[in-house]
C-alpha positions as CSV (number, residue, x, y, z in Angstrom):
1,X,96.1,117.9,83.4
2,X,96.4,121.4,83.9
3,X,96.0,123.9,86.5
4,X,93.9,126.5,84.6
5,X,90.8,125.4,86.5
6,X,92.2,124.5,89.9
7,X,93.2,127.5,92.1
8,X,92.8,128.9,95.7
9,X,90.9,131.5,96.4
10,X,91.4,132.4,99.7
11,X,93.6,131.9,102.8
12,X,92.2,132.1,106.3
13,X,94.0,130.7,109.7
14,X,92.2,127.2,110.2
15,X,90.2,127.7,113.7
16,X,90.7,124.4,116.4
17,X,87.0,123.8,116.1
18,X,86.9,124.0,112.1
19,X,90.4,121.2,111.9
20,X,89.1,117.7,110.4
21,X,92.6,116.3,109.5
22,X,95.3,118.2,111.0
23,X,95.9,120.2,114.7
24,X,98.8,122.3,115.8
25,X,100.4,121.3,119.0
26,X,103.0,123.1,121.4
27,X,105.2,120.5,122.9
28,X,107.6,121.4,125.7
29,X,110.8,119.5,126.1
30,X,114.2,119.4,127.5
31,X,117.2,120.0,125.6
32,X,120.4,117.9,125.9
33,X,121.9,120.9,128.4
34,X,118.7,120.6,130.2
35,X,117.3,123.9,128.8
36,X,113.7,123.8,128.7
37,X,112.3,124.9,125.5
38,X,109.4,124.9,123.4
39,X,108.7,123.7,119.7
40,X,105.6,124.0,117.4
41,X,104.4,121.6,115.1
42,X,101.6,119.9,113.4
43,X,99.7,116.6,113.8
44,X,97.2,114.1,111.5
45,X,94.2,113.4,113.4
46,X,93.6,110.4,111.0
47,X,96.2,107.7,112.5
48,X,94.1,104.9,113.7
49,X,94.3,104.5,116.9
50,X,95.6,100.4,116.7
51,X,98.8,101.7,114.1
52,X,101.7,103.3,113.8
53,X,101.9,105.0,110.8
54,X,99.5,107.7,109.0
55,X,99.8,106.1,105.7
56,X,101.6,104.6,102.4
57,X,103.4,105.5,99.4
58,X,103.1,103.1,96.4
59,X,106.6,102.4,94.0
60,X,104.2,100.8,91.8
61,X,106.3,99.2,88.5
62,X,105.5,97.8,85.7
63,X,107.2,95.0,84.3
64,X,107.3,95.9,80.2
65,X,109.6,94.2,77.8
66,X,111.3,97.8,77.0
67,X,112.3,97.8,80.6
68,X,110.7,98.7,83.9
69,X,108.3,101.7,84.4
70,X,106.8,103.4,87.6
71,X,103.4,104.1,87.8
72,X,103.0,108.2,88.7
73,X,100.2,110.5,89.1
74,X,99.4,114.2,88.7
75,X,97.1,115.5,91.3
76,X,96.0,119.2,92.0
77,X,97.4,119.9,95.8
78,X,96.0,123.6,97.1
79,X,99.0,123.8,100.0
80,X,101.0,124.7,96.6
81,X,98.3,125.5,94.4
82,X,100.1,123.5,92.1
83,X,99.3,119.9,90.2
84,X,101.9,117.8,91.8
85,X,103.8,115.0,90.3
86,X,103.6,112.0,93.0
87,X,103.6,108.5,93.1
88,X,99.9,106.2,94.4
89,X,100.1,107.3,98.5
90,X,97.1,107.4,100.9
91,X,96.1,106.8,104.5
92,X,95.7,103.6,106.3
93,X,92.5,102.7,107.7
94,X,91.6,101.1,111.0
95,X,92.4,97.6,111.1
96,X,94.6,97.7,107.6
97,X,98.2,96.6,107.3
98,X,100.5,98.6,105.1
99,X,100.7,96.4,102.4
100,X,96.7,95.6,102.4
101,X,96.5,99.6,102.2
102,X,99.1,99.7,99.8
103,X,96.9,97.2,97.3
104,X,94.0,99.1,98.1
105,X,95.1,102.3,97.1
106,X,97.1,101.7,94.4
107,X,93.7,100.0,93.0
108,X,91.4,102.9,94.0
109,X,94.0,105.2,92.5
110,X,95.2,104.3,89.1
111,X,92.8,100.3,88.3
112,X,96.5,98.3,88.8
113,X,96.3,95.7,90.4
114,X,99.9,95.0,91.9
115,X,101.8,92.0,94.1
116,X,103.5,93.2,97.2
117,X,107.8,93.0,96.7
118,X,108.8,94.7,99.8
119,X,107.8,97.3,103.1
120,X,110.1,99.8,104.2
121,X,110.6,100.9,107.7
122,X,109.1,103.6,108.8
123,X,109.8,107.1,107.4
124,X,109.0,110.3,108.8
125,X,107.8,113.2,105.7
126,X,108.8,116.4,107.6
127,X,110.6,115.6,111.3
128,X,111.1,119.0,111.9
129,X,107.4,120.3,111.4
130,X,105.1,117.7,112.1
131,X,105.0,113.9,113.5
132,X,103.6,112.8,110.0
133,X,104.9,108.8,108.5
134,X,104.6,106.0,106.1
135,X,106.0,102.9,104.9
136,X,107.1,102.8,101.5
137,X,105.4,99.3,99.6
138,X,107.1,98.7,96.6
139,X,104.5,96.5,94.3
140,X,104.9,94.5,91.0
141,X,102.4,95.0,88.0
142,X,101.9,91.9,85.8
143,X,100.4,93.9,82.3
144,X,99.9,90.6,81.1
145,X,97.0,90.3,83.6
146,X,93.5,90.5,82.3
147,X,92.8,93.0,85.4
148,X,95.7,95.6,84.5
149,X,94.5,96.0,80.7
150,X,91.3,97.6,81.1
151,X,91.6,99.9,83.9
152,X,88.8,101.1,86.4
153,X,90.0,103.5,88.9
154,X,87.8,103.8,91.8
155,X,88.5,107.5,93.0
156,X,86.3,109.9,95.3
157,X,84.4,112.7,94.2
158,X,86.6,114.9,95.3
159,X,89.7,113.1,94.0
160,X,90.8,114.7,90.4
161,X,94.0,112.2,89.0
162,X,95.4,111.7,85.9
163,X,98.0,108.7,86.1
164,X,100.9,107.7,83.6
165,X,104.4,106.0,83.9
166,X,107.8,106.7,83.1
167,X,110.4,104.8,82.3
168,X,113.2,104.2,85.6
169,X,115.8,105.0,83.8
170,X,114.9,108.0,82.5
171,X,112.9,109.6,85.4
172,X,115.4,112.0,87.0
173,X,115.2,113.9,83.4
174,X,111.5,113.2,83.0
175,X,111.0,115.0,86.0
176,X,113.5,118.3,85.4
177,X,111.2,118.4,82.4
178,X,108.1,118.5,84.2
179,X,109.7,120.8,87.0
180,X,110.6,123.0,84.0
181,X,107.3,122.9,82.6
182,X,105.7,123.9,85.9
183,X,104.5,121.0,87.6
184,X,105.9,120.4,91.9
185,X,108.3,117.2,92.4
186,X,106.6,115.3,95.4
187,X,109.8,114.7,97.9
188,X,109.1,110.7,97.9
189,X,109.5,110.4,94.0
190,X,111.8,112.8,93.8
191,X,114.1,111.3,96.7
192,X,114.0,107.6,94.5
193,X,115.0,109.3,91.2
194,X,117.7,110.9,93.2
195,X,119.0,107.9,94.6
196,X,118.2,105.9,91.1
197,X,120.8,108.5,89.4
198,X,123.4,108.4,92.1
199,X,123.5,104.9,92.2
200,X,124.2,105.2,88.6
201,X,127.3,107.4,89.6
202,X,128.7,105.3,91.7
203,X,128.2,102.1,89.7
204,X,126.3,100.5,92.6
C-alpha cells in the first residue's frame, strides 16, 4: 500500500453542527490548591451509552512453527495523511462485550478467525487531550483451521486495509524499517514492541 493516491486536500475547523464522531468540550475544574481552572479537550460521541469503553485493539498472533507472528495492518489515516502501521482496533457497539468486539473485528478486518487469551484493563489513548479508551484483547490464531486459510475480510466501503504479520521477535526492527521507509507507528503497536525489546534487556 502506498500513499500516492490517498491525500488531504483541505483543512477547515469542524463546525458543532457538522461533528458525527467527535465534539470539543471545555471542562472546569479545581486544582489541588483549589485554583479554579479550565482545560480543553476532545470527546467520541460513539461510546454506547450501556459501556465503558470507546473500543478495542486486537494483539492478534499466529501460532506458526517458525515461531509466533502478530497480525498488523496498514491503513490510510488523513489526521497524518499518512498510511499507518497498526494492529486490528475498532469501536464497540451497543450491547457488545470487548472480547465479542474484539472477534468481530479482527474477522471484519483481516478474515482471522481468533480465540480470546486475555482482556486488559482499561487504557486511556491520549489522557491529556481527550477522554478516549480501550481494552486491549489479546487472541490466538489456529492456521491449521479450515477458516484461517482462505481469508474473506468483510471491510466497509470506505475501509482501504492491506494486512500482514511480522514476526514478535523481530518487530521492533521491522518497524524502524517501516518508520524509515515512511510509514507512522500506531502508539499501541509501537508501545508492545517497546516493551517486547525491553523485556529482552532485562532478561524478564
Amino acid at each position: 500500500m502506498t500513499a500516492g493516491i490517498s491525500h488531504v486536500v483541505s483543512t477547515e475547523p469542524l463546525l458543532e453542527t457538522e461533528a458525527v464522531w467527535t465534539k470539543l468540550v471545555k471542562k472546569t475544574y479545581k486544582d489541588p490548591n483549589g485554583v479554579t481552572r479550565t482545560w480543553e479537550s476532545a470527546e467520541r460521541r460513539t461510546r454506547p451509552k450501556s459501556c465503558d469503553i470507546d473500543g478495542v485493539g486486537i494483539v492478534a498472533i499466529l501460532e506458526k512453527e517458525t515461531g509466533p507472528e502478530i497480525v498488523l495492518q496498514k491503513q490510510y489515516r488523513p489526521p497524518l495523511d499518512k498510511i499507518v502501521i497498526e494492529i486490528p482496533a475498532g469501536l464497540i457497539d451497543e450491547g457488545e462485550t470487548a472480547e465479542q468486539a474484539a472477534i468481530r473485528e479482527l474477522k471484519e478486518e483481516t478474515g482471522y478467525v481468533g480465540e480470546i487469551l486475555e482482556v486488559s484493563p482499561i487504557m486511556f489513548n491520549d489522557p491529556g487531550f481527550c477522554n478516549t479508551n480501550l481494552k486491549m484483547v489479546h487472541v490466538s490464531v489456529d492456521m491449521s483451521l479450515p477458516a484461517n486459510q482462505d481469508l474473506k475480510p468483510e471491510l466497509e466501503e470506505n475501509e482501504f486495509i492491506e494486512v500482514f504479520h511480522l514476526r514478535l521477535t523481530d518487530l521492533w526492527v521491522e518497524l524502524e524499517k517501516l518508520e524509515a521507509e515512511g510509514y507512522a507507528i500506531d502508539a499501541r503497536l509501537g508501545n508492545l514492541a517497546e516493551g517486547i525489546e525491553f523485556a529482552k534487556k532485562l532478561k524478564l
